[in-house]
DRENGUZA-291966 format. One record per residue (C-alpha): residue number from 1; x, z, y. Coordinates in steps of 0.25 Angstrom, whole numbers, plus 5000, padded with zeros to 4 digits. Layout:
// residues N
{node NUM, {X, Z, Y}}
...
//
This chain:
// residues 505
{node 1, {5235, 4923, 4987}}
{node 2, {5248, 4916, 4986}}
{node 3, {5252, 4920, 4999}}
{node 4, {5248, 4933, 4999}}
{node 5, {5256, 4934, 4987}}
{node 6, {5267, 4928, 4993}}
{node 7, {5267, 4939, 5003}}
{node 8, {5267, 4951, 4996}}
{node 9, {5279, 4946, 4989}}
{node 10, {5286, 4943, 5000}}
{node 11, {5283, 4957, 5005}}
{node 12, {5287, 4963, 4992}}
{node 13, {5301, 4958, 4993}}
{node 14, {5302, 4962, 5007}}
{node 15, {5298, 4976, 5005}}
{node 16, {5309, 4975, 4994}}
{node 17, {5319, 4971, 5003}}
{node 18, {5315, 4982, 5013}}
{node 19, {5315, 4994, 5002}}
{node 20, {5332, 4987, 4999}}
{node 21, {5333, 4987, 5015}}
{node 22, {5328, 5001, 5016}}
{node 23, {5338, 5007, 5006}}
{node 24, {5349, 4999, 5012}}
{node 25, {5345, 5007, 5026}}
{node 26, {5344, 5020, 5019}}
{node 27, {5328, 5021, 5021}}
{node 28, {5324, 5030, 5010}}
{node 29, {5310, 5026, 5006}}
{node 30, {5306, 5037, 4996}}
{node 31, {5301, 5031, 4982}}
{node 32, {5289, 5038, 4985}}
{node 33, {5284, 5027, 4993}}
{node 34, {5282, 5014, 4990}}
{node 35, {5280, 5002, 5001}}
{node 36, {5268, 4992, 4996}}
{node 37, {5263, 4980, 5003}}
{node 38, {5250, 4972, 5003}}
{node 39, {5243, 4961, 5012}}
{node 40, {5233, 4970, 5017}}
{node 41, {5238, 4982, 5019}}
{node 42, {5253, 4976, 5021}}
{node 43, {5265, 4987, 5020}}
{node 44, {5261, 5002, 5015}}
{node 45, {5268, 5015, 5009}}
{node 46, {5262, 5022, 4997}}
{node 47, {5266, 5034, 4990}}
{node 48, {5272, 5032, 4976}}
{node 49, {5269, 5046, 4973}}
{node 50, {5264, 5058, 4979}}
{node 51, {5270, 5061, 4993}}
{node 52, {5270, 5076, 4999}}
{node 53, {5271, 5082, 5014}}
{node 54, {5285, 5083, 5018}}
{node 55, {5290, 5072, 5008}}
{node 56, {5301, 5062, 5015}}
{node 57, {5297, 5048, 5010}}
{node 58, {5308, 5040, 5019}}
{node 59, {5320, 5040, 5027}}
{node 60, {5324, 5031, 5037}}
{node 61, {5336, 5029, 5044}}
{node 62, {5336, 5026, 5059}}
{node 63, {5345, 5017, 5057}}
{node 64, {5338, 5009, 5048}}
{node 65, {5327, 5008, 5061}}
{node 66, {5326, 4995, 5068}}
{node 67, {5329, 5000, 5083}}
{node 68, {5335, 4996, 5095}}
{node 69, {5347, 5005, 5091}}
{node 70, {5347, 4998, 5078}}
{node 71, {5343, 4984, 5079}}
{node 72, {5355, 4970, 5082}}
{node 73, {5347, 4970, 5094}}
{node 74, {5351, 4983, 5100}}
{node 75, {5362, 4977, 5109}}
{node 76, {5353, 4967, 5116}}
{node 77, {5342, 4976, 5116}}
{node 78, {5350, 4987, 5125}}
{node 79, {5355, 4976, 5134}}
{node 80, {5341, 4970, 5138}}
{node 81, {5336, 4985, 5138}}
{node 82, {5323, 4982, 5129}}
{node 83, {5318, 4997, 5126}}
{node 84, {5306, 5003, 5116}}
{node 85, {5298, 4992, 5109}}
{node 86, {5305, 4980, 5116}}
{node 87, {5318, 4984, 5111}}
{node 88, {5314, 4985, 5096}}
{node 89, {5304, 4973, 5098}}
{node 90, {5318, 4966, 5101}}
{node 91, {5325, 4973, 5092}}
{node 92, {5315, 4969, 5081}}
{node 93, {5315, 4954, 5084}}
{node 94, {5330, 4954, 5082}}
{node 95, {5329, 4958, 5070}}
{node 96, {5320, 4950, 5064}}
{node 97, {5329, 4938, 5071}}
{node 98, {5340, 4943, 5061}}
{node 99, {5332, 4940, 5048}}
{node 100, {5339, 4944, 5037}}
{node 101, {5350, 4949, 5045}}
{node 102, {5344, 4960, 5051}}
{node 103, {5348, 4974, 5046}}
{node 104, {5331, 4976, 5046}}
{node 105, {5329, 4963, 5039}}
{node 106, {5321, 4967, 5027}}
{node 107, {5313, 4979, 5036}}
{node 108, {5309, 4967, 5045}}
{node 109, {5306, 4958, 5034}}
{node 110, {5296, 4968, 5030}}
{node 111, {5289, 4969, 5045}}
{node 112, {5278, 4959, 5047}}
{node 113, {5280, 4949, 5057}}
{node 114, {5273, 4956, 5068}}
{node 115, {5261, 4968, 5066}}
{node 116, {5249, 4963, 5068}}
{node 117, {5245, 4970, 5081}}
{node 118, {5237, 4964, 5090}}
{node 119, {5249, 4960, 5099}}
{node 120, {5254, 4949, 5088}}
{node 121, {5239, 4944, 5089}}
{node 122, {5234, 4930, 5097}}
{node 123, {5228, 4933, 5110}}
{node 124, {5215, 4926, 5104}}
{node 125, {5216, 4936, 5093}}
{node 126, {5218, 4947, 5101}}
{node 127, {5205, 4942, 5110}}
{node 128, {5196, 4938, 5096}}
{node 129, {5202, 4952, 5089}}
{node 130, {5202, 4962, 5101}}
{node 131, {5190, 4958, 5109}}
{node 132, {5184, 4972, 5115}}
{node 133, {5193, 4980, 5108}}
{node 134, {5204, 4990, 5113}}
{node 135, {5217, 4981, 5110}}
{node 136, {5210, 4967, 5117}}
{node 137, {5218, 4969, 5133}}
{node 138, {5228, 4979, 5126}}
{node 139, {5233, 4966, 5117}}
{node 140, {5233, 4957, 5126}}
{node 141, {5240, 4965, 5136}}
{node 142, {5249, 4968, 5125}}
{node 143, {5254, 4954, 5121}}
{node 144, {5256, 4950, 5136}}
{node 145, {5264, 4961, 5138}}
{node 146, {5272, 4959, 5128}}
{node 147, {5275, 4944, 5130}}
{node 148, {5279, 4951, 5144}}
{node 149, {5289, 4957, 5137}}
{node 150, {5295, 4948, 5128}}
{node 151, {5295, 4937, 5141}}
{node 152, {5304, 4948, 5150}}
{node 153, {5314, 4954, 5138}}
{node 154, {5315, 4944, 5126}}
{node 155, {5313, 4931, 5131}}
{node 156, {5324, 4930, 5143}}
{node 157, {5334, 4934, 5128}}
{node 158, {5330, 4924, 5121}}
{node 159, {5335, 4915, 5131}}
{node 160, {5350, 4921, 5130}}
{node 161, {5360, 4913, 5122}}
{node 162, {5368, 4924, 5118}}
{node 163, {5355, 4932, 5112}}
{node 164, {5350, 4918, 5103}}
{node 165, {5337, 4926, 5103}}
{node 166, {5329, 4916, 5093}}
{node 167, {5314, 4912, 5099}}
{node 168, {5309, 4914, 5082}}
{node 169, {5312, 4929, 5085}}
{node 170, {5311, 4933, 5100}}
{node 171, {5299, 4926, 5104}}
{node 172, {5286, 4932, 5109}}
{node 173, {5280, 4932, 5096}}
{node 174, {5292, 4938, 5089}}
{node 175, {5292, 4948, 5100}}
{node 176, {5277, 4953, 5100}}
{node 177, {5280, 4952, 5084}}
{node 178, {5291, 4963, 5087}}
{node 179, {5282, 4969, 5095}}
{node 180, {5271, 4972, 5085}}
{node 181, {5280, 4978, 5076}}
{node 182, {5286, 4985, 5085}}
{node 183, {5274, 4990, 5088}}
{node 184, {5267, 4994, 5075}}
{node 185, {5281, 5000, 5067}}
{node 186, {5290, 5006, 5074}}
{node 187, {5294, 5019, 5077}}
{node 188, {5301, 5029, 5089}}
{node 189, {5314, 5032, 5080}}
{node 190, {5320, 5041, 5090}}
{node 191, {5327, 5041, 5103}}
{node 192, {5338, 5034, 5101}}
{node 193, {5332, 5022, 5093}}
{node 194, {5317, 5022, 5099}}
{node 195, {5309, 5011, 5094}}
{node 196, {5311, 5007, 5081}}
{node 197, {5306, 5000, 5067}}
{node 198, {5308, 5010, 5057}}
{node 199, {5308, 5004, 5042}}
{node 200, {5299, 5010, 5032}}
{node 201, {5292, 5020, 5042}}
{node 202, {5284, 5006, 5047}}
{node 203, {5277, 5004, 5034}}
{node 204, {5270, 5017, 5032}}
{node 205, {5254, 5013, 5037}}
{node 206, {5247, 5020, 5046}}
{node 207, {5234, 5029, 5042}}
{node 208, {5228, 5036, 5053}}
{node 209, {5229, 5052, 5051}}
{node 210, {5235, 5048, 5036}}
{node 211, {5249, 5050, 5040}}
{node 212, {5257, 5052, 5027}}
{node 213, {5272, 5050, 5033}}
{node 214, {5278, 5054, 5045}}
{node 215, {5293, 5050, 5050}}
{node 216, {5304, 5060, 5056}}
{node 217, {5316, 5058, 5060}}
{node 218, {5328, 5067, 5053}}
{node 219, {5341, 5070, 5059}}
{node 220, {5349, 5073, 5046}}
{node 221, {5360, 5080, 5055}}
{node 222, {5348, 5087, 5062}}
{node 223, {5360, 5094, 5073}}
{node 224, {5353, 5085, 5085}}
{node 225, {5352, 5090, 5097}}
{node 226, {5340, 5084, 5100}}
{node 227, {5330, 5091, 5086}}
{node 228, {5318, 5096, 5092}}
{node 229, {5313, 5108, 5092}}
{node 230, {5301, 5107, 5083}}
{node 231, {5311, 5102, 5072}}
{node 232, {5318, 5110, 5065}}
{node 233, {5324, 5102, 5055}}
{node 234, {5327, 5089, 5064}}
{node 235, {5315, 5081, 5059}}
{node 236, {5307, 5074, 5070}}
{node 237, {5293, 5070, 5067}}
{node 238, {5283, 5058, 5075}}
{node 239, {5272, 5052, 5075}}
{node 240, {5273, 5040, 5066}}
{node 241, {5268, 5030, 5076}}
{node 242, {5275, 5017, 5078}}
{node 243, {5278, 5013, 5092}}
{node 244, {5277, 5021, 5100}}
{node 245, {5272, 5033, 5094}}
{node 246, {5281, 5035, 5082}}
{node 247, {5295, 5040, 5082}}
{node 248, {5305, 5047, 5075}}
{node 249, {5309, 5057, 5085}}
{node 250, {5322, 5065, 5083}}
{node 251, {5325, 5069, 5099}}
{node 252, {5334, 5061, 5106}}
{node 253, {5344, 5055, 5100}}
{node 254, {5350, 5045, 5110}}
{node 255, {5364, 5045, 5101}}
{node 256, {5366, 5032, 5094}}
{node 257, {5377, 5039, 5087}}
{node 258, {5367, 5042, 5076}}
{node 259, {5363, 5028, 5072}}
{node 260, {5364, 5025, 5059}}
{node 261, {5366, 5038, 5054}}
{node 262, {5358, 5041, 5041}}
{node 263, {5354, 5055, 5044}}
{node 264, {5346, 5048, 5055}}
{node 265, {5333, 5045, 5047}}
{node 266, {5317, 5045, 5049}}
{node 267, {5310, 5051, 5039}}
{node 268, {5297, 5049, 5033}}
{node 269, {5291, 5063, 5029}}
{node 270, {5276, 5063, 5020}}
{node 271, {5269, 5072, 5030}}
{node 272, {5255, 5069, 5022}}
{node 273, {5255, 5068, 5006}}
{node 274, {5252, 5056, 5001}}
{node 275, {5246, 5054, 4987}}
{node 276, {5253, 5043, 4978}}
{node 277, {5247, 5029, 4980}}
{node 278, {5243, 5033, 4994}}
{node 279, {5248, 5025, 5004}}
{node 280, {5258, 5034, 5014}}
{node 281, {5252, 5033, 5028}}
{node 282, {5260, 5033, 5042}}
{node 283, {5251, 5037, 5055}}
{node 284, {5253, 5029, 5068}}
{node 285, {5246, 5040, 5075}}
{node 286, {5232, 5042, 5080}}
{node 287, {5225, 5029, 5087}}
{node 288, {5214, 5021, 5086}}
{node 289, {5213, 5006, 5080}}
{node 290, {5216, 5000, 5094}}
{node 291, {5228, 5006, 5093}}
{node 292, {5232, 5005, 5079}}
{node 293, {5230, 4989, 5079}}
{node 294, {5237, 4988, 5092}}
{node 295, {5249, 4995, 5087}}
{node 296, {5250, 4993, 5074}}
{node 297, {5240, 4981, 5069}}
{node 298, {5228, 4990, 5061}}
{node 299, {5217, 4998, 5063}}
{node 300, {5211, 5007, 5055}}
{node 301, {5195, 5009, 5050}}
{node 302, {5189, 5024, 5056}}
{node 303, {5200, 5025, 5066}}
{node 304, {5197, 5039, 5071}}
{node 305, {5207, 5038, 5082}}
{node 306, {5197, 5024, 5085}}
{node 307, {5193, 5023, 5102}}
{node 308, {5186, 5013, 5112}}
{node 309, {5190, 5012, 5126}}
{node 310, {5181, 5009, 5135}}
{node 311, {5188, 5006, 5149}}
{node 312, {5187, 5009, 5163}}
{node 313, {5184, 4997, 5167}}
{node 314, {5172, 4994, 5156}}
{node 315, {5166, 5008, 5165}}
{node 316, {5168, 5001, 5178}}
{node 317, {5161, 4990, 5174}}
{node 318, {5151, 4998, 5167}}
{node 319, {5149, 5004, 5181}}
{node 320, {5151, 4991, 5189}}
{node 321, {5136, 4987, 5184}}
{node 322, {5130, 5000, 5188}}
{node 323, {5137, 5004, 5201}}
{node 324, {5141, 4998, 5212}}
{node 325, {5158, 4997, 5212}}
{node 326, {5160, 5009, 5222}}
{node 327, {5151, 5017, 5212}}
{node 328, {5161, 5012, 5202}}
{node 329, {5174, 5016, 5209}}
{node 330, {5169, 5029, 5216}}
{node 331, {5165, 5035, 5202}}
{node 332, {5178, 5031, 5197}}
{node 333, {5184, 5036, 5208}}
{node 334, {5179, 5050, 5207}}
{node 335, {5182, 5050, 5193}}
{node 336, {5198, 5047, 5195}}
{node 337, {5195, 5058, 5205}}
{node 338, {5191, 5067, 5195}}
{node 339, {5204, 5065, 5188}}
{node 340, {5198, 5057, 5177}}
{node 341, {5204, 5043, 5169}}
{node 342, {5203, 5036, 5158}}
{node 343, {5214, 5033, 5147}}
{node 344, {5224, 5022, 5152}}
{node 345, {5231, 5011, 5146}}
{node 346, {5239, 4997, 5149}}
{node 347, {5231, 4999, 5163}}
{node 348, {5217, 4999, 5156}}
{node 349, {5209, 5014, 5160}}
{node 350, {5200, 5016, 5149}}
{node 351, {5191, 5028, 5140}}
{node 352, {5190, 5030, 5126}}
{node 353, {5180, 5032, 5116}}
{node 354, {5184, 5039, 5104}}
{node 355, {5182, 5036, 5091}}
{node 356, {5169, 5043, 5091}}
{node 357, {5164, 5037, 5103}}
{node 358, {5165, 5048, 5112}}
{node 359, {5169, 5044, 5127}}
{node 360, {5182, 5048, 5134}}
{node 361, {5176, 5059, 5143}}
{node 362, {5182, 5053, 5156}}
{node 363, {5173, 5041, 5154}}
{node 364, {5160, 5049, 5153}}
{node 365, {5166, 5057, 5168}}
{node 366, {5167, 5041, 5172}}
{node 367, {5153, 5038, 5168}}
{node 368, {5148, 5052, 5174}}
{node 369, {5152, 5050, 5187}}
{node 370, {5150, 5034, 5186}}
{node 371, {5134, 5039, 5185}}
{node 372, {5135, 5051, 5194}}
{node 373, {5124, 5049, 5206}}
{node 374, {5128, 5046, 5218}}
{node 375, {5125, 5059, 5223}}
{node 376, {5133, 5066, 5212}}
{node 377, {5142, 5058, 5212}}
{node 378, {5146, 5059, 5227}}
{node 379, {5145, 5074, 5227}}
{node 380, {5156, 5073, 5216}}
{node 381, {5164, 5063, 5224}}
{node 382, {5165, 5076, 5235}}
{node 383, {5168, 5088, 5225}}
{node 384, {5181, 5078, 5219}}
{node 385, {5184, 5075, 5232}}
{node 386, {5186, 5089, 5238}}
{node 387, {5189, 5094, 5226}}
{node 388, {5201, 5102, 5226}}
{node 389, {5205, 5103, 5211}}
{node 390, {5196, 5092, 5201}}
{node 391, {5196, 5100, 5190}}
{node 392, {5185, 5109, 5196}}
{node 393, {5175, 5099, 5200}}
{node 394, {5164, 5100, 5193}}
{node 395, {5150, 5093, 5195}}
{node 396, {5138, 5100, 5193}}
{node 397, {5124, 5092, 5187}}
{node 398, {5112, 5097, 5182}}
{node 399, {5116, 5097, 5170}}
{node 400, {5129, 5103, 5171}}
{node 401, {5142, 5105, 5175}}
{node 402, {5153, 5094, 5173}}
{node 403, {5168, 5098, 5177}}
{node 404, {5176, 5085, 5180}}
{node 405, {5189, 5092, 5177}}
{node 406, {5196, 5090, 5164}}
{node 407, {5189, 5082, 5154}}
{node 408, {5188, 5092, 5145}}
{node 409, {5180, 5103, 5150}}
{node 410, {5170, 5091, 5155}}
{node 411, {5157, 5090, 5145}}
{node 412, {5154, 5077, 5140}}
{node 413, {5139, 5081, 5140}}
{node 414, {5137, 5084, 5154}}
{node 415, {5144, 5069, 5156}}
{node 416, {5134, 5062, 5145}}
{node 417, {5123, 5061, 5152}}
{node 418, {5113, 5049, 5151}}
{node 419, {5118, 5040, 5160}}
{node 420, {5134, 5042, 5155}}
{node 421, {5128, 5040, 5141}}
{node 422, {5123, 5027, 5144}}
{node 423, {5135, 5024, 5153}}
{node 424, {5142, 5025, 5138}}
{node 425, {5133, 5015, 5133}}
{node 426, {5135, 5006, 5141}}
{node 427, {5150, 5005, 5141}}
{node 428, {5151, 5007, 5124}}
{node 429, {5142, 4992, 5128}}
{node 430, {5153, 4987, 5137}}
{node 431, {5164, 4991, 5130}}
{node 432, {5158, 4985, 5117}}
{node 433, {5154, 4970, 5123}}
{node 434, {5170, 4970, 5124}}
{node 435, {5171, 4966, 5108}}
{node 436, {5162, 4952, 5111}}
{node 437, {5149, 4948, 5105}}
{node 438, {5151, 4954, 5089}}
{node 439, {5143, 4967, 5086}}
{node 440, {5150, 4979, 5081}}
{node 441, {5142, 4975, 5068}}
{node 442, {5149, 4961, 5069}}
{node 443, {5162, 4969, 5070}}
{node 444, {5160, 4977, 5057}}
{node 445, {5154, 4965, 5050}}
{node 446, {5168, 4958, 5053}}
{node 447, {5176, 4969, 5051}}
{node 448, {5170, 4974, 5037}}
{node 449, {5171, 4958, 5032}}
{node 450, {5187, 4956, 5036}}
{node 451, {5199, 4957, 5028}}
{node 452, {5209, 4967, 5032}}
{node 453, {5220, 4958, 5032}}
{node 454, {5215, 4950, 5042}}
{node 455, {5220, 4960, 5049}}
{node 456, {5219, 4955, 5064}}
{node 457, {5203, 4954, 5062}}
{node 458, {5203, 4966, 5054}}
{node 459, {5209, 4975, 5062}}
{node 460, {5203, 4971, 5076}}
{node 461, {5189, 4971, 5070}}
{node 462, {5193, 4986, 5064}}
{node 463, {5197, 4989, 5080}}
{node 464, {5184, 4982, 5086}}
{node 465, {5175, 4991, 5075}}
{node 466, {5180, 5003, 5079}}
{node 467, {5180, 5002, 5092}}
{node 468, {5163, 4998, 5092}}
{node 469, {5162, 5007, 5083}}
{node 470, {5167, 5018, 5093}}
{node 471, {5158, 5012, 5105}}
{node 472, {5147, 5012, 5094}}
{node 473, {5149, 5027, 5095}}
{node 474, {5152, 5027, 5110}}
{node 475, {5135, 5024, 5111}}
{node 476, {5132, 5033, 5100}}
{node 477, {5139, 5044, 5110}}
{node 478, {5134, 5039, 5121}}
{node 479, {5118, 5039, 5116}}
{node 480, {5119, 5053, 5109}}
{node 481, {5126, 5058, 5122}}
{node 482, {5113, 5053, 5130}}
{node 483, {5104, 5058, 5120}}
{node 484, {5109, 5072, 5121}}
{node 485, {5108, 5071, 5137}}
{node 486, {5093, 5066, 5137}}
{node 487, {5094, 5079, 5127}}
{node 488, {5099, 5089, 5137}}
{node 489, {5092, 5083, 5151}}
{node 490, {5083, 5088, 5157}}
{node 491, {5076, 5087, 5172}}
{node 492, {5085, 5094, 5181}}
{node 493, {5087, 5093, 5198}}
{node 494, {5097, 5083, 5202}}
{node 495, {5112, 5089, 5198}}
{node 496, {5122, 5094, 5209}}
{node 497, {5135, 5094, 5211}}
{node 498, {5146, 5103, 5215}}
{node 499, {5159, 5109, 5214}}
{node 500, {5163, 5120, 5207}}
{node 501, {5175, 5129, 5200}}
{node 502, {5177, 5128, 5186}}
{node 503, {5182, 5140, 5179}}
{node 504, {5196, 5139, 5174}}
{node 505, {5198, 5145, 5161}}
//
């Protein structure tokens, strides 16, 4: 209790601090808003009063944005040619060298040490925490990766005796730190600047589809050459996603001749009304809670923008243990053939299954022609192979007539037949033995018994619930799908296949 008491007042005076430090920059923070903290839910923004579409609730000059441009460091950054979240990850870390004598010195005081993403975690927490889930290789990838990085561009500095870099705040903890805020607060300013940690803008919290703010960038002299067309009056808008999605897009302005002119300013515009007392919400954007505790450190319950991947290579292994290994690699042959492939990422091939459990459709094409008979299968094999344009080769069973052109003209209900159904189940197994011994029931047993604030456990069971729950759904799918197809069949003579023209419309 002591020390939970301690804490809040020493985050009370610095957000005091901060508020002074603000004025002194020429932020304007409307009276309207009032910056609260707590232990469990840390920094938010609430409305003192009722706020309306169109309201401007703050201004912030650029020059007041810890940049590149704008940070001690800009010289040696430009020398060593460290660009995009390298250069503010230095640029950040010396800054916080400075202490006190940082012009961003009460804004960095603020700041955590590091977000608590999953980059700042142990590799034992990472494999304890993550098991099974989306972020498991991505992480660890991640951290070596990064270590990379700080051994090629900041270690050889701090080895110069004319830079003094100091080990306590240019280590590889310090930098994966930088990293992480990097990461989770800032924000594409413009052109000119690029990345950079935009003061005030950072504290509003995310709330998926509950954006109440959005940030623009105004140009008070609004004569540049580079306004776009779709704005009459010089304003900007973006998303208002951190790195690398947010951004305060004005054109190109690649003339520093404007740095540290006032009329340079970022806007916060109410483009929701908020009710007094409400909390005033910022959107990251649309993504599920692998991405959202990847990025910024949370997840969030009922994600609707929630998925599973289920990768190629779990398939190949699923057909490894039926097939031989040319079955394997003819099938997905002709499926590459076919002009078909799965989402890619960080060198990994992989389908999703959305929030409801419905499968990507270019797995069930995989799993179709996976379980194809030979004899089907073969004649296939000919008809892509002399077939002049893909798009018109259609194959033709008894039970139908499936075009393997673009995947949406291809009914999924012609593709779920028995066989493809339980090919489904099987895999919605394989991808769930992935998470260990504990039951999905465990996992909600867990979850419903841990504090919030333990935020690591918290947060990685909220990830590992969600993404059970959505292979729960996969089976669900899978055995209504195969219901309906023992519904629809019937005994028919064996199907054929053949080549055909599709109508065009």
């Amino acid at each position: 209790m002591a020390a939970a008491a301690s804490t809040n007042t020493t985050i009370a005076r610095r957000l005091r601090a901060f508020k002074r430090w603000m004025k002194s920059q020429g932020i304007d923070c409307s009276d309207a808003l009032e910056i609260t903290h707590s232990l469990d839910q840390g920094i938010s923004v609430y409305a003192k009063c009722d706020l309306e579409e169109g309201d401007v609730v703050a201004t912030i000059p650029k020059d007041s944005c810890l940049t590149v441009k704008t940070s001690g460091a800009k010289d040696i950054i430009e020398e060593y040619g460290f660009e995009g979240p390298l250069g503010l990850s230095f640029a950040l870390m010396y800054e916080i060298s400075l202490g006190h004598a940082s012009p961003w010195a009460p804004y960095l005081h603020l700041l955590p040490d590091s977000e608590s993403l999953p980059l700042v975690w142990s590799l034992d927490e990472v494999d304890s925490l993550l098991c099974g889930t989306e972020l498991h290789k991505i992480v660890k990838e991640d951290k070596a990766l990064i270590y990379d990085d700080w051994k090629e561009n900041i270690l050889p500095l701090m080895d110069s005796t004319f830079l003094k870099l100091s080990p306590d705040f240019f280590s590889v903890e310090q930098y994966i730190a930088a990293k992480s805020l990097v990461a989770s607060r800032s924000f594409e300013v413009d052109d000119y600047h690029g990345f950079g940690m935009v003061p005030l803008a950072d504290l509003f919290n995310h709330k998926t589809g509950a954006e109440n703010v959005h940030f623009t960038t105004e140009l008070s002299h609004g004569d540049s050459d580079n306004d776009t067309d779709n704005n009459d009056e010089g304003n900007n808008t973006s998303d208002n996603k951190p790195l690398p999605q947010n951004s305060f897009d004005d054109g190109n302005l690649e003339d520093p001749s404007y740095l540290g002119n006032d009329s340079m300013i970022l806007e916060t515009i109410i483009v929701k009304g908020v009710k007094a007392g409400d909390e005033v919400f910022n959107t990251y954007g649309s993504m599920g809670n692998a991405g959202l505790l990847h990025r910024y450190g949370f997840t969030e319950p009922d994600n609707p923008n929630d998925i599973v991947n289920i990768d190629l290579e779990l398939v190949l292994h699923w057909s490894s243990a039926l097939f031989s290994g040319r079955h394997s690699r003819g099938r997905l042959s002709l499926w590459r053939r076919l002009d078909y492939h799965g989402c890619v990422s960080q060198n990994s091939e992989y389908f999703e299954i959305s929030s409801n459990g419905e499968p990507q459709i270019e797995l069930l094409i995989l799993l179709y022609i996976m379980l194809l008979p030979e004899e089907a299968y073969n004649k296939l094999d000919l008809i892509v192979s002399t077939a002049g344009n893909l798009n018109e080769t259609v194959i033709s069973l008894e039970r139908g007539m499936i075009s393997f052109g673009k995947t949406s003209e291809i009914s999924k209900e012609l593709l779920l037949t028995k066989i493809v159904c339980d090919a489904l189940l099987a895999l919605a197994d394989a991808r769930e033995s992935l998470y260990g011994s504990n039951s999905v029931d465990n996992d909600i047993d867990a979850l419903r018994s841990c504090c919030i604030s333990d935020r690591k456990l918290y947060h990685s069971l909220m990830l590992r619930v969600s993404e059970r729950m959505i292979l729960k759904k996969l089976r669900n799918y899978a055995a209504a799908a195969a219901a309906a197809a023992a519904a629809r069949s019937h005994p028919t003579a064996k199907g054929t296949l053949s080549r055909k023209k599709l109508k065009r419309t």
